[in-house]
C-alpha positions in Angstrom: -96.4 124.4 46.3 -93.3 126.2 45.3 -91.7 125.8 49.0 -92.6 122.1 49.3 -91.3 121.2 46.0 -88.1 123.3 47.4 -87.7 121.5 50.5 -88.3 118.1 48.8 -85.4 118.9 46.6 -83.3 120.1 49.1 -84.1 116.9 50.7 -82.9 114.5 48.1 -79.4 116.8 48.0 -79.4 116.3 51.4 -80.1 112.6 51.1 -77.6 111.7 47.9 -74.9 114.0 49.7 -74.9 112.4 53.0 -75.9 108.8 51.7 -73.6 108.1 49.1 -71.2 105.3 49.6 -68.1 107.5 48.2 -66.8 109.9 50.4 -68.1 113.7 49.5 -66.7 117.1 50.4 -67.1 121.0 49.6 -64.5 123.1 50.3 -64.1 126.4 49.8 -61.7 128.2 47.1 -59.4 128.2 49.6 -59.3 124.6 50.5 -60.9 124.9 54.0 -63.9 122.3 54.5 -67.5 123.4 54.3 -69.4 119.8 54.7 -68.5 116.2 54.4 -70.8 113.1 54.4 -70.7 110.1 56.9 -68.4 108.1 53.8 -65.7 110.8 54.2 -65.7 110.6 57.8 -65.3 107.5 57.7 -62.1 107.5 55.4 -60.4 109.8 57.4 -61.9 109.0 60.7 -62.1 112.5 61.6 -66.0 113.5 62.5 -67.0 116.7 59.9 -66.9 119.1 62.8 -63.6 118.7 63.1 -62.6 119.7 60.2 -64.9 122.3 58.9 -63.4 125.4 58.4 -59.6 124.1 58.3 -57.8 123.8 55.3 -56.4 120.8 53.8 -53.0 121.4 55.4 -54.3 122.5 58.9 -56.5 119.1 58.4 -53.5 117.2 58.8 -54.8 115.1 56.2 -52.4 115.6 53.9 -48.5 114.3 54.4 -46.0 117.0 53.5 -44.9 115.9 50.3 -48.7 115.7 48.7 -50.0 119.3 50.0 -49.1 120.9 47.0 -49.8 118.7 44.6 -53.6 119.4 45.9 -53.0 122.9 46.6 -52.5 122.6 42.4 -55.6 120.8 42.2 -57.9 122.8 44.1 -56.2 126.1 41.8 -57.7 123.8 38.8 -60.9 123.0 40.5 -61.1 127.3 41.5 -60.2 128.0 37.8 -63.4 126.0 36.7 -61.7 123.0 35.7 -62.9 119.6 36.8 -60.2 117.1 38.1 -59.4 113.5 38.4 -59.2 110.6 39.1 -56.0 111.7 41.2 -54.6 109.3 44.0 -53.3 110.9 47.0 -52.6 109.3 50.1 -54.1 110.7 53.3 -53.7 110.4 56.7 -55.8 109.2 59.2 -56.9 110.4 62.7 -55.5 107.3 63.9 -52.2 108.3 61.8 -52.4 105.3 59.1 -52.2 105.6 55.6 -55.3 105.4 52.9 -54.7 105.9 49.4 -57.7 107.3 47.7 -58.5 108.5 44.6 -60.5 111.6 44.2 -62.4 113.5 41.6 -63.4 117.3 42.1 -65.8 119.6 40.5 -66.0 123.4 41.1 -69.7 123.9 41.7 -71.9 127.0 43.6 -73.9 126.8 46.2 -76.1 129.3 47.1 -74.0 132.2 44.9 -71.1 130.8 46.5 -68.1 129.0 44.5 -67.3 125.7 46.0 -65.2 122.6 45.4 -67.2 118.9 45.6 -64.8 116.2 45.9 -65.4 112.6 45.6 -62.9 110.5 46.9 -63.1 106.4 47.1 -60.8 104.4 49.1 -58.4 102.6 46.7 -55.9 100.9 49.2 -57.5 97.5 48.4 -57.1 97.9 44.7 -53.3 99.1 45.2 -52.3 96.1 47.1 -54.3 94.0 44.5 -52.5 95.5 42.0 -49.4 95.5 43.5 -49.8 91.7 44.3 -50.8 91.1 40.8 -48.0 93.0 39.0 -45.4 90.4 41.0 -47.0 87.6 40.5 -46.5 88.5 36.7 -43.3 89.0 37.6 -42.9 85.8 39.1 -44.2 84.0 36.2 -42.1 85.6 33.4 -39.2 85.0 35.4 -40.1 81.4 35.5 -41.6 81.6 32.1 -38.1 83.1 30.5 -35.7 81.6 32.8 -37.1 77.5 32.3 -33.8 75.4 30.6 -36.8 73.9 28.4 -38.7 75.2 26.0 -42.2 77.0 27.0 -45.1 77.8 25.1 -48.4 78.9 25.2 -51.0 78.6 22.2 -54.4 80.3 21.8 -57.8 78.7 21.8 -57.0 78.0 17.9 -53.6 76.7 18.5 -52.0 79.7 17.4 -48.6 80.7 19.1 -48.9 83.1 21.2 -45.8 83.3 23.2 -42.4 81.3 23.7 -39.2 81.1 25.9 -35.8 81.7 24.8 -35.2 78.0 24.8 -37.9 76.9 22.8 -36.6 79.6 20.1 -33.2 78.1 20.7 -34.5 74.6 20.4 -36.4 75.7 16.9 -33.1 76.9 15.4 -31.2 73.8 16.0 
């Protein structure tokens, strides 16, 4: 009863691990891959068998700049520490860009000390937010730079924001 209530757990690791829609990882102290679910693979477009056993830098995931920032991470992740969310941009098989943001947690593994990272493609949400930052930019330069005077009220007709000519309409 003992084994089968074993090999059912090990089967629902097995299952959440290679299932989930986030991309999962275990590397070593050292930064060199130990397993990766179909989610990571596809993020990176490398299959897991090509990179298990290289390091993050042998990977060639990592552009030059951003290998040690995550050297620095994976010394916090060896020292016990949990870390994230960090962005770092990767690098594709195919040699594009993804920015994703990644979590880690030192965990063991059958006596052995390993790093689980959890990394979600955030490309979409940096362009979003990139779009929506200029369109705010658009707007209060519009906003601020109208010869007449702007206003907005709240829902209770309160003030809640004015242009420079409106405030030099008030004053006249």
């Amino acid at each position: 009863m003992a084994e089968r209530a074993l090999a059912a757990s090990e089967e629902r690791f097995k299952l959440l691990f290679h299932r989930a829609p986030d991309a999962y990882y275990l590397s070593d102290l050292d930064g060199r891959f130990v397993d990766a679910n179909a989610a990571a693979e596809a993020l990176v477009g490398f299959r897991t068998e090509d990179l298990l056993g290289k390091s993050f830098a042998e990977s060639g995931l990592l552009r030059s700049e951003d290998v040690l920032p995550a050297l620095q991470l994976l010394a916090m992740s060896a020292g016990g520490r949990s870390t994230g969310p960090d962005e770092v941009t990767l690098v594709r098989k195919d040699g594009s860009f993804v920015v994703a943001e990644i979590r880690t947690e030192p965990v063991e593994v059958d006596g052995r000390s390993l790093v689980l990272g959890i990394a979600r493609d955030a490309t979409q949400r940096k362009a979003t937010e990139k779009a929506l930052k200029e369109s705010e930019e658009r707007f209060r330069s519009l906003f601020d730079g109208a010869i007449e005077g702007v206003f907005c009220l709240d829902m209770d007709g309160r003030l809640i924001q004015a242009n420079r000519a409106l405030v030099d309409l008030m004053d006249m």
